[in-house]
Structure formats: C-alpha cells, structure tokens
C-alpha positions as CSV (number, residue, x, y, z in Angstrom):
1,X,-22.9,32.0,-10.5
2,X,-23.8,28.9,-8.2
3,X,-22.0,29.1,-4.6
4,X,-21.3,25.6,-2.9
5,X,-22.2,24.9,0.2
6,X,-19.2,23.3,0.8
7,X,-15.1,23.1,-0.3
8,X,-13.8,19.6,0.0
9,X,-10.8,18.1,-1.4
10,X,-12.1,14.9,-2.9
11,X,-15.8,13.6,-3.6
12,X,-16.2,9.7,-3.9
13,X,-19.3,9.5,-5.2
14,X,-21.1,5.7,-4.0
15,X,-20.1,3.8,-1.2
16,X,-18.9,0.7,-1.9
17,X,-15.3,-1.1,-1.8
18,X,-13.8,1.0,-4.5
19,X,-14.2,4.5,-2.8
20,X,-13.4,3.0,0.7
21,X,-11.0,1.7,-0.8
22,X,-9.6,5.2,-2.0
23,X,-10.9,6.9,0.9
24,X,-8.3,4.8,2.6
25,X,-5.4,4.8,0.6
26,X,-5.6,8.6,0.1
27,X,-5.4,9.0,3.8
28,X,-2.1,7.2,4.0
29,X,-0.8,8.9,1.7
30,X,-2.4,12.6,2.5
31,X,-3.9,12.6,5.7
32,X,-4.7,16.0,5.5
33,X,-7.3,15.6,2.8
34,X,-10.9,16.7,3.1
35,X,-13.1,13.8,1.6
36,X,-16.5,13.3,1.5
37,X,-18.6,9.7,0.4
38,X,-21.8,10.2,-1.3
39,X,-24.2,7.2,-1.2
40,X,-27.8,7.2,-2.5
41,X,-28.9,3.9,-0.4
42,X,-29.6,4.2,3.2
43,X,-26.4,2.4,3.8
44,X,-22.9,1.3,2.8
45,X,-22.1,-1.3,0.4
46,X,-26.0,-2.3,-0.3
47,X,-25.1,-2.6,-4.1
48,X,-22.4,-4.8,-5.7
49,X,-20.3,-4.7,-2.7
50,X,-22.9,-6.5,-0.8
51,X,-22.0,-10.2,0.2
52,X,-25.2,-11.9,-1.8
53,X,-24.6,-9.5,-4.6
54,X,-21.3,-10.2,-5.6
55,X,-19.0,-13.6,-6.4
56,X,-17.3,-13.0,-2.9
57,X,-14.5,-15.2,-4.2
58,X,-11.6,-13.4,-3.6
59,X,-11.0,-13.5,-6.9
60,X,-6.9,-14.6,-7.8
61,X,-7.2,-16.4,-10.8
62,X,-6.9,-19.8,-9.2
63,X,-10.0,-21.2,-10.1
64,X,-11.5,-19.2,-12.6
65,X,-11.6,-21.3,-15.9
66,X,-12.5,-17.9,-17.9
67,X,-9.1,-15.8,-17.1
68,X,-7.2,-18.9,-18.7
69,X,-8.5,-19.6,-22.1
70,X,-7.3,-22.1,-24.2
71,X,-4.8,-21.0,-27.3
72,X,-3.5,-22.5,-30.4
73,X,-2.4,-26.3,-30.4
74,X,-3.3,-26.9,-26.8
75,X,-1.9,-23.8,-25.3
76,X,-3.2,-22.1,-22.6
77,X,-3.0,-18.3,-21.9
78,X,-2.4,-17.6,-18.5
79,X,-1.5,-13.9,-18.5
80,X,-4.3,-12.3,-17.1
81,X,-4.7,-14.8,-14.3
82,X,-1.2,-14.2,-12.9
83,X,-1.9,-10.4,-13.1
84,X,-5.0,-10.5,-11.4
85,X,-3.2,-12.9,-9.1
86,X,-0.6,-10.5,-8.3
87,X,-3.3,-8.0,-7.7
88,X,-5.2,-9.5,-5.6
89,X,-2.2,-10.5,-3.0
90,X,-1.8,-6.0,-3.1
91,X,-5.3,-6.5,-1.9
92,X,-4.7,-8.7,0.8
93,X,-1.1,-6.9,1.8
94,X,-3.1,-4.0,3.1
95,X,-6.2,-5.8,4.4
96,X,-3.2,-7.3,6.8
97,X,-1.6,-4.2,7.3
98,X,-4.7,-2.5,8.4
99,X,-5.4,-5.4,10.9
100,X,-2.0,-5.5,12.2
101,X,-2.2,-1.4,13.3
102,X,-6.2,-1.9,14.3
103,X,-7.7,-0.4,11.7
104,X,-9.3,-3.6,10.7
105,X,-11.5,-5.9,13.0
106,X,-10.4,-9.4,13.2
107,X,-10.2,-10.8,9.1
108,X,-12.8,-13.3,10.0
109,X,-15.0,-11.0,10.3
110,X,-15.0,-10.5,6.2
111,X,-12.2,-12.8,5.2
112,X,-12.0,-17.1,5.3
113,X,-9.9,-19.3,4.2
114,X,-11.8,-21.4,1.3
115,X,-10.5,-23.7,-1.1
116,X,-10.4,-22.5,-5.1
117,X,-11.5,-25.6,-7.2
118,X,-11.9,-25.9,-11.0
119,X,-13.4,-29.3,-12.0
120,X,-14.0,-30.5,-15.5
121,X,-15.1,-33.8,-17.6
122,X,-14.3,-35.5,-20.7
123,X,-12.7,-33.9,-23.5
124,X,-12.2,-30.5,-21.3
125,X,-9.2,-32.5,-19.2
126,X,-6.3,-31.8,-21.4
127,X,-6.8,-28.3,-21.1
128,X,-7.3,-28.1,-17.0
129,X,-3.7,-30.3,-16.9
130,X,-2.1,-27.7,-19.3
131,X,-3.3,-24.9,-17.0
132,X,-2.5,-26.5,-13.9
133,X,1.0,-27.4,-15.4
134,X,1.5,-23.5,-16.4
135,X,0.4,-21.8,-14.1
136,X,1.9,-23.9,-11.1
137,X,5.3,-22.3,-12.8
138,X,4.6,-19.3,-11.0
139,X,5.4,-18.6,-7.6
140,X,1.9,-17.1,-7.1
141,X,0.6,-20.4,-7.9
142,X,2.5,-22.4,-5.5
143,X,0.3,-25.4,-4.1
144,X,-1.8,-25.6,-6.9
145,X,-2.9,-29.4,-7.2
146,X,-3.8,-31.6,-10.0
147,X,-5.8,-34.7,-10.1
148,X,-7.3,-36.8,-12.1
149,X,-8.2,-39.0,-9.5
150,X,-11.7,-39.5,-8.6
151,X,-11.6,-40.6,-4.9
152,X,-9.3,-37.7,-4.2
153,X,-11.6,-35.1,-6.2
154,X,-14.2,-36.9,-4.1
155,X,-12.7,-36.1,-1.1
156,X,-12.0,-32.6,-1.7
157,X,-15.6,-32.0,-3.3
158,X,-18.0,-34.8,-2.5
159,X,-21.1,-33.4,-3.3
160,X,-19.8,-32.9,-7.0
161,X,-18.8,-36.7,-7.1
162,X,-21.8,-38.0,-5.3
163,X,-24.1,-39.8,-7.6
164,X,-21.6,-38.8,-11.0
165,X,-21.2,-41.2,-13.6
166,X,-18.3,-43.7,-12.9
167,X,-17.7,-44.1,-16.8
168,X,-16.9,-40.5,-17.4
169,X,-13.5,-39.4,-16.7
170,X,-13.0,-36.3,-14.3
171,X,-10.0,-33.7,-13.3
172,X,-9.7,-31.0,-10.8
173,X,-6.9,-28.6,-9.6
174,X,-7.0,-27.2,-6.0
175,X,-5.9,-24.4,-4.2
176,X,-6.0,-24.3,-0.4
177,X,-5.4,-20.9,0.2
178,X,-7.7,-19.6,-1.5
179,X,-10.4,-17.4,0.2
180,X,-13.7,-16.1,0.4
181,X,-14.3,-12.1,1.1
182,X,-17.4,-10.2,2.3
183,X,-16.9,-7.7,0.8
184,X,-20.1,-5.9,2.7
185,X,-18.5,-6.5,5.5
186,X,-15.1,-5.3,4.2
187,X,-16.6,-1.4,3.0
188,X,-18.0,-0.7,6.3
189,X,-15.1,-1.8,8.4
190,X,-13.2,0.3,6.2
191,X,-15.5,3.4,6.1
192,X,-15.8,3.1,10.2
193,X,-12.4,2.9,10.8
194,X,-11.8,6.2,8.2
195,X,-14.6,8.1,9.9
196,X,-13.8,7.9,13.3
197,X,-10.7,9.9,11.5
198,X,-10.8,13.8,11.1
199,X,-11.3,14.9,7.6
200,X,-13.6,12.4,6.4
201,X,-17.2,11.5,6.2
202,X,-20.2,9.7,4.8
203,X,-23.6,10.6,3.3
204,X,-25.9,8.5,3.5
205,X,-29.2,8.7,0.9
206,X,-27.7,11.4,-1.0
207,X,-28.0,11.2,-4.6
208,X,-25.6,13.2,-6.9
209,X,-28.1,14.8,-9.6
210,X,-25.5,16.1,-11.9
211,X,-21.6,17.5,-12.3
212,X,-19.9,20.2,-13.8
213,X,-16.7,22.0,-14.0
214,X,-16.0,25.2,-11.8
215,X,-13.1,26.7,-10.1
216,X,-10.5,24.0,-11.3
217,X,-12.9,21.6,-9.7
218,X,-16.0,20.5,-10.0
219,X,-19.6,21.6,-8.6
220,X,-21.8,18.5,-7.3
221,X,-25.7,19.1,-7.0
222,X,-26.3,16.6,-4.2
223,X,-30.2,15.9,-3.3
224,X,-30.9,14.1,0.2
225,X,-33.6,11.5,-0.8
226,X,-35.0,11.6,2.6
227,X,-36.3,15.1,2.7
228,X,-35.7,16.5,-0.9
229,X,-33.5,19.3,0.2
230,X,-30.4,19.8,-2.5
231,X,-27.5,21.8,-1.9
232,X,-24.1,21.8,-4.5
233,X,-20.7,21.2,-3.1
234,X,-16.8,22.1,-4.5
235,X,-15.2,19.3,-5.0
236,X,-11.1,19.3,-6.1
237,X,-11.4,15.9,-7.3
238,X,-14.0,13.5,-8.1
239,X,-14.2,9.8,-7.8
240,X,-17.3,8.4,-9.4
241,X,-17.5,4.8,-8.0
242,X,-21.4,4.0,-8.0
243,X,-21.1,0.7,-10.0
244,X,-23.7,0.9,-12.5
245,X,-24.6,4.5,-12.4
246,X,-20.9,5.7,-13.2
247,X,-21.7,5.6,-16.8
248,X,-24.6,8.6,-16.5
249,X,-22.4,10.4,-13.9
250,X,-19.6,10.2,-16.3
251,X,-21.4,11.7,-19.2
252,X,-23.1,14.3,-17.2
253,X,-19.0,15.5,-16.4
254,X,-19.5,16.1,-20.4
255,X,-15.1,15.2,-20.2
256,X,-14.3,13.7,-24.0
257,X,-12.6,11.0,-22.3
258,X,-16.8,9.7,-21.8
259,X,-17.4,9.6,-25.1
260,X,-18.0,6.1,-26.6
261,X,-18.7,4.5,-23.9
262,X,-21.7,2.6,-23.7
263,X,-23.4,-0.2,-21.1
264,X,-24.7,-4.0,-21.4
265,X,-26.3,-4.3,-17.7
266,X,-26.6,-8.4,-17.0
267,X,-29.1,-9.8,-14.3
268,X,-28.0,-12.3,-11.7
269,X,-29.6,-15.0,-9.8
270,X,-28.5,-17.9,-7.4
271,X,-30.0,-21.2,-6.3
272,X,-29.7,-20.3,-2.7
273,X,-29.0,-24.2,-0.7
274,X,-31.4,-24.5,2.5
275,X,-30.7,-27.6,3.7
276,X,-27.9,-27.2,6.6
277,X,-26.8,-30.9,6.3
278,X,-26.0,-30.2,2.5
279,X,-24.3,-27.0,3.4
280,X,-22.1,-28.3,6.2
281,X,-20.6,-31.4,3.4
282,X,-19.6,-28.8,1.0
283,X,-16.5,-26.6,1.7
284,X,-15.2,-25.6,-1.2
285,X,-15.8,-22.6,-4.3
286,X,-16.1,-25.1,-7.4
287,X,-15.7,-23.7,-10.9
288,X,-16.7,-25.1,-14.1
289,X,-16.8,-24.4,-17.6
290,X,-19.0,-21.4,-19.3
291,X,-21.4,-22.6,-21.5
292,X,-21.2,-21.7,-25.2
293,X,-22.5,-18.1,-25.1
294,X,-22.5,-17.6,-21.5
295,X,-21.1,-14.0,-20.5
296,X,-17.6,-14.4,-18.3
297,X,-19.4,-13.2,-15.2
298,X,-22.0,-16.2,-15.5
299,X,-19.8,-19.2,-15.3
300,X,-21.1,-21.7,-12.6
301,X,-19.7,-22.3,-9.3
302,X,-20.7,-24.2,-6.3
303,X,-19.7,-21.8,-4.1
304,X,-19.3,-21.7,0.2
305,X,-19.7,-18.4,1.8
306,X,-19.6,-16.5,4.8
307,X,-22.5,-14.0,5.2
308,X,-23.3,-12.5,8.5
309,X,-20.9,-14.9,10.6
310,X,-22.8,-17.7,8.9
311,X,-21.9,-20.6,6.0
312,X,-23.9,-20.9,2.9
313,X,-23.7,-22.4,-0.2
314,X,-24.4,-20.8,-3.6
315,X,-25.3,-22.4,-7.6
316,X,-25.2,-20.2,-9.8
317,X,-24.8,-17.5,-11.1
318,X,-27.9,-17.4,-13.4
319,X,-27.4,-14.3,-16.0
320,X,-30.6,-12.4,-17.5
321,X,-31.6,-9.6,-19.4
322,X,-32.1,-6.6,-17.7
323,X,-32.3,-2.8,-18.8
324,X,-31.7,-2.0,-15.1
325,X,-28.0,-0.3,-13.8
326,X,-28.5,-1.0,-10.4
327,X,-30.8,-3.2,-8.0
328,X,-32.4,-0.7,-7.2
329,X,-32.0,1.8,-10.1
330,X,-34.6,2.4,-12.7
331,X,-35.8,0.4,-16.1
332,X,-35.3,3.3,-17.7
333,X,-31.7,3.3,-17.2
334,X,-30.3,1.8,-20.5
335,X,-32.2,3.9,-22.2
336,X,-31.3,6.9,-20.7
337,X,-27.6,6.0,-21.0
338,X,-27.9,6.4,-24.9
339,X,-26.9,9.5,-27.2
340,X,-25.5,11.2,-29.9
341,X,-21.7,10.1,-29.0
342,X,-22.8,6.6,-27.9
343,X,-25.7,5.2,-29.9
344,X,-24.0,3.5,-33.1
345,X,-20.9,2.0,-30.7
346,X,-23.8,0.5,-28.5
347,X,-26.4,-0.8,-31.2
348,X,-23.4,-2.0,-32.9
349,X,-22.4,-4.3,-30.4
350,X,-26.2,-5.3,-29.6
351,X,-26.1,-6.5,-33.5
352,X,-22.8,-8.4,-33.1
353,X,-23.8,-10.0,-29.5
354,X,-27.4,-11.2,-30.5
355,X,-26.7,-14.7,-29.5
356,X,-25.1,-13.0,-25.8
357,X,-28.7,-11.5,-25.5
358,X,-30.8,-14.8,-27.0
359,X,-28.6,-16.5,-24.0
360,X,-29.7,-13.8,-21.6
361,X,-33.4,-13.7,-22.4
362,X,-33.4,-17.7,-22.2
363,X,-31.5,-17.5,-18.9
364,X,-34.0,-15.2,-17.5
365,X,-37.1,-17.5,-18.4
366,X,-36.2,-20.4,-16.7
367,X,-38.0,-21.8,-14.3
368,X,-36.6,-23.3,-10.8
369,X,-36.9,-27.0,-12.0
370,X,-34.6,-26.1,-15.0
371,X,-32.4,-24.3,-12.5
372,X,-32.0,-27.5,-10.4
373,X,-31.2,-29.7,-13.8
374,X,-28.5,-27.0,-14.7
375,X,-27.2,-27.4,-10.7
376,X,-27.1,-31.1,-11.1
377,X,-24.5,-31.4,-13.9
378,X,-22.0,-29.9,-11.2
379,X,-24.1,-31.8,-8.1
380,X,-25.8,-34.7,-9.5
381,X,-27.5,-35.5,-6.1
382,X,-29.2,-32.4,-5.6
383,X,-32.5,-32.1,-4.3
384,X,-34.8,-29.3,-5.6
385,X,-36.6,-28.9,-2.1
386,X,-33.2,-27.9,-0.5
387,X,-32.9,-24.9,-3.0
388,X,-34.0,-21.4,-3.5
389,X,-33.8,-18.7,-5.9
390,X,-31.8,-15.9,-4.1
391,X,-31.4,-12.4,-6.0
392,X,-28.1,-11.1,-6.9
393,X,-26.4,-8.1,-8.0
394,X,-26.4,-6.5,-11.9
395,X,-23.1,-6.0,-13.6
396,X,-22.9,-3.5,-16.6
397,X,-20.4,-4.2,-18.6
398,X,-18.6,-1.7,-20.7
399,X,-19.2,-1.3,-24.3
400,X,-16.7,1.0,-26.0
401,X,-16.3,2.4,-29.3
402,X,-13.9,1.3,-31.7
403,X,-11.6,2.6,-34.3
404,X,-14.7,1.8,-37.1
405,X,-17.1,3.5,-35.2
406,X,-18.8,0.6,-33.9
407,X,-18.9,-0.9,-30.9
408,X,-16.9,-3.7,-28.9
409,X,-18.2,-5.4,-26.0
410,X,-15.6,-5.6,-22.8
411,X,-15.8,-7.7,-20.0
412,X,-13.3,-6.2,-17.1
413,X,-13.2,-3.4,-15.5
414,X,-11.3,0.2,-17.0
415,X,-10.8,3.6,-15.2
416,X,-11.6,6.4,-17.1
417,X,-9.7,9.7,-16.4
418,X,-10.4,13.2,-17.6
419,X,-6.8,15.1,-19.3
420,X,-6.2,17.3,-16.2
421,X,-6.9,14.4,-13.6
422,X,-9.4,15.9,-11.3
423,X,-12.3,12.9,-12.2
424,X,-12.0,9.3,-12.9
425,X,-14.6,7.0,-12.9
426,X,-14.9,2.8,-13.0
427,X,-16.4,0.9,-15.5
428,X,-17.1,-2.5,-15.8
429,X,-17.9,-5.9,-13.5
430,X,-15.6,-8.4,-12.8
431,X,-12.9,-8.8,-11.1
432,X,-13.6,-4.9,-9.5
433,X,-13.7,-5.9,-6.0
434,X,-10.8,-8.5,-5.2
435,X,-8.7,-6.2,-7.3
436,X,-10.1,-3.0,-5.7
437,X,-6.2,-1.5,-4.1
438,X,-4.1,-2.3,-7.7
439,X,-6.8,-0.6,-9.2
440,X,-7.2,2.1,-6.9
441,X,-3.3,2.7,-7.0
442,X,-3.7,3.2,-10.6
443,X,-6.4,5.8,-10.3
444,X,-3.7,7.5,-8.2
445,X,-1.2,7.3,-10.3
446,X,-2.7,8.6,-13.6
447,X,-5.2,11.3,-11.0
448,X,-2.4,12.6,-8.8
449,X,0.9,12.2,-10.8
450,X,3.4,15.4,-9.4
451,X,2.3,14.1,-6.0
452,X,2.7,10.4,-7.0
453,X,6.4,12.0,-8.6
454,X,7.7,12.6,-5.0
455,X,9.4,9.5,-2.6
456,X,7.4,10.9,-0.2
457,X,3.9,9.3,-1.8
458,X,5.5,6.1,-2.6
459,X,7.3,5.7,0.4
460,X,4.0,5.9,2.2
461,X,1.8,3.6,0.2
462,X,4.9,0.9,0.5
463,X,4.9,1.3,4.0
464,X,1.3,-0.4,4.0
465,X,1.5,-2.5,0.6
466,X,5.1,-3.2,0.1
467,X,5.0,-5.1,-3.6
468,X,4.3,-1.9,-4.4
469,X,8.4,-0.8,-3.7
C-alpha cells in the first residue's frame, strides 16, 4: 500500500486564475482548510492566465459579436451574453471586495477601464442595431451606444475609420465601462495574498504524474521537475485546473464522468503594434465579425491592453493548427489524449469539422504580409513596419460524445464532476477567465453540497459577492 507524504484537504492542481480563484473562495468560506497549488511552470499564471496569452477582455458580452448570434427573421439571441454578463459583474463584486479589505493591491494594478466596441459594415448593420436594441433592454447593458454615424464612430475609434471607404456604410455600439483584466497579474495577487495566510501554499515546478482513489480521497504522485525527486500526497478533494492538461489528468482519475470527452487544441497568434504613436491614438477593444469558418475564440479585435503597467495594442487573434495542449506541453499531446472511450467521439467530430481544421491549417501558413492585409480591413491605414507577430496562448476545446456515439464539438467551458464530489475538473476555452468566481461557485455547489446546504456557507460567500444572496 502507497503512504503519502502528506494529508491535505484540497489539491488545486495548476496555478492559474481558476484555482486562485478557488483557493480564495474556499477560504472564505472554510478558513480552516488545508490546500495545496501544484504548478508545473517555474511560476504562477505562465499559461492561459498570462496577460499576452489570453483575450484579457474582461469578457461581459458587450462586445463580443459571437455570444449574440443572429436567429430567425432578423432576431438576435442574446441569452448567453446577459448570463455571461451577469457573471462577469460576480467577478468583479469580489475583485472589489478583496480590495476594499486589502487583500487586493490597487485594481490598476490588473484591472482598467477600456471601452467594449463592436463595429460592422454593409449588410451586417441590421443585425448590430437589433443587438444593440435588445440587449440595451437589460439593466446589465445600461449605456450601451448605437451609431451609425461615421464621425462619431470616428471619434470613438479613429484608427478603424482612418483611410475607410466613405461609400460604405458603417455602425458601432459602445460600452464605456467596459474593462481590460491582467489576468497574470490578477493570479499572483491572489495567490500572495492567500499564502501569506495559514493553511495554504504553492508548488512551484511540480508536475502531477498521475491520480488515483485511496482513503475517500485521492493519492497524487507529484514529481519536482527541478531535481526529479517524486513523493505522493492525500488529497480530500481535487481541483484539476491546468488548462489544457485537465483532459489527461481527468482520465488518469479513470471517474466515468471522463469518458467521452475528447480535445481540439487551437494555436494563437497576434500582430503585436510597435509603433508608440499608433498605440497611444487607439483606446478602445474593437470587435468584428468571425469569418465564415473561423472558431469563436478567433474572431478579430483591435484590442488596448495593459501588460506590465504598460499600454499595447493587439490584431488578432490568428487561430492554427496545433497538436499541442499547452505552450509549453508536448506534440504528442493530442495523441496521447486518445483511447478506447474517446477515439470514435473525437475522429467523429475531426470528420464533421474538416472545413474548422482546412481554416486552421490555412491560418497557420500565413505569412506576416497576409496578416497585415487581414489587419487592414479593421485598420485600413496600417503600416506593416509597425507590427509584429507576438505568440499567444492554445485553447483546447472540448469535444464530447453524443447520444449517437459520435462526437460534437463545444466551444465554452464545462466542469466536470465525479458522483461523490471529491474531483472536478475544467474544460474548455473561452470565456474561462472573466467568468472564473460564477464558475467557481458552481464547482462548490455541485463538490461541497451538505456544506453548501447550511446558511452558514452562503452567508459567507454573500458577505464578499452579494448577487449571490
């Protein structure tokens, strides 16, 4: 029989947003817990979380085109951008709470104000004034403008307008208060604040090799890339949260809520802007339209950030093909992913997404030049000397089997739970981070329900988030 090193209450197993996330809710609401982060990088949010990694939008649903498709006779469905508005302001309720008691630095340290654009052309306008006029409805959309004015949508967003064809017509809504998150920044505020507090602690560089049930729990075999040594720790409850390796941790659990599951891991890119001048003009996230084929996660946005205290302006982002799960994870990892419970779910949606891939693989082969040409349609005057390729972060989206056998392709994010609650793991891209404390809440919910049962619980988390009475 194996003997752990060490008993601990929970294991968060990567260390991005989503288990600091968790790390902190669980310690408002059981501050006696014993929890321990497990991250194989040399240091916190390196992967997804990381600020040139991610879409850093804050995401709310007030620009994104893709959360408000268009329905039957001019209808627009604006469902799941009010709910992931309304999660996103449980994000920001307890971002504020934490800053108010001085668990957070200052919020411009990882959190700006930024204005949320969508801007369209031509025969694309009815739709952006039916969304504009539905979703304004909403109280969570209060302030939302509409224009289809072009020397107000050039004020607002003059390096769109600059150089544009007078002839075609244009329309853009805008939301002030919308914002733009580091999310890098965010995780390690978070994880400093928590482990300067008794009970918890990071890893860093320690990979977890594999999983299994023991003793109501689970036993982790934990190796520390930095000198090879393993040990295996008891863990009460696992939180598998490494982005695109959750997949192979969760079917190394062997729980039958796994099977089915398969991955689609995307490449990213950006056209990184190096010219300060054309930097400084532009202050503003800018969505568009996704091209015919385009994955959700790849639809363009001329995008302002704040990295490191500093502004910069984003194109992209370019999707590709990639067999990847992580930056820096191996291309061996799709395949490795595949077996007996997954392989006809995720061949079957390779078969019925062959034009997603033929739009990945072309993505991936172009060159800068065409990059620039594909900027210019949202930035006519754009110069290709003021532009770089930048690197981003991979997404692995979820492919799941259906009630056929096959396999459906999902863009989203889903927590999967084992019967007994004592592991859950997230799936998926998109919108993870913004939403990070509604989903994290969830987890809670379904992972810790008698405790979630008592006033006690619920009292507490409404204390820091209080939609959430």
């Amino acid at each position: 029989m194996v003997q752990a090193d060490a008993h601990i209450d929970v294991a968060l197993i990567g260390g991005g947003i989503m288990s600091a996330t968790l790390a902190t809710l669980l310690r408002k609401l059981e501050p006696g817990l014993r929890m321990v982060a497990y991250e194989r990088l040399d240091r916190t949010a390196a992967e997804s979380s990381d600020a040139w990694n991610n879409a850093g939008t804050g995401h709310s649903g007030y620009c994104e085109l893709n959360y408000t498709p268009a329905g039957p006779a001019g209808a627009v469905d604006c469902g799941k951008a009010l709910k992931i508005a309304a999660q996103y302001q449980q994000s920001l309720e307890l971002w504020g709470a934490l800053g108010a008691h001085g668990e957070l630095p200052a919020a411009s340290t990882f959190l700006r104000e930024v204005p949320h654009l969508s801007f369209v052309t031509g025969d694309a306008i009815p739709y952006l004034r039916t969304r504009a006029e539905t979703l304004v409805r909403s109280p969570l959309f209060h302030g939302l403008e509409y224009t289809e004015d072009r020397a107000e949508i050039a004020d607002w967003i003059p390096l769109v307008m600059d150089g544009r064809d007078p002839a075609v017509p244009v329309a853009a809504t805008r939301m002030r208060r919308g914002t733009d998150v580091n999310f890098g920044a965010l995780t390690r505020a978070l994880v400093t604040h928590i482990d300067e507090v008794s009970g918890f602690a990071i890893e860093l560089s320690r990979e977890v090799r594999d999983l299994r049930r023991a003793d109501g729990g689970w036993l982790l075999d934990i190796k520390d890339l930095r000198d090879g040594s393993e040990r295996t720790v008891h863990a009460k409850f696992v939180f598998i949260g490494a982005g695109g390796y959750s997949l192979k941790l969760l079917e190394k659990s062997g729980i039958p809520e796994a099977r089915g599951y398969g991955a689609f891991p995307v490449s990213g890119q950006w056209l990184r802007c190096t010219n300060r001048a054309v930097i400084e003009r532009h202050h503003a996230k800018v969505y568009g339209m996704a091209e015919i084929g385009a994955p959700p996660m790849s639809v363009p946005h001329l995008d302002t950030r704040w990295i490191d205290g500093r502004q910069e302006l984003l194109f992209g982002p370019y999707a590709g093909f990639t067999t990847k799960f992580l930056k820096q994870g191996s291309w061996l990892d799709l395949l490795g992913s595949l077996g007996i419970h997954n392989l006809r779910p995720v061949v079957s949606a390779g078969f019925d997404n062959l034009n997603l891939t033929k739009y990945l693989v072309g993505q991936a082969m172009l060159s800068t030049e065409d990059r620039v040409e594909l900027l210019r349609r949202y930035c006519p005057g754009a110069q290709a000397d003021d532009w770089e390729v930048q690197i981003a972060g991979l997404r692995v989206q979820i492919i799941k089997r259906d009630e056929e056998g096959g396999g459906e392709l999902r863009f989203g994010t889903e927590v999967v739970t084992s019967a007994d609650g004592t592991v859950a793991a997230l799936l998926g891209a998109s919108p993870g981070a913004s939403t990070a404390v509604a989903i994290m809440i969830e987890l809670v919910q379904r992972c810790f329900p008698e405790q979630w049962a008592t006033t006690a619980w619920r009292s507490r988390l409404a204390a820091w988030i209080p939609s959430t009475r």
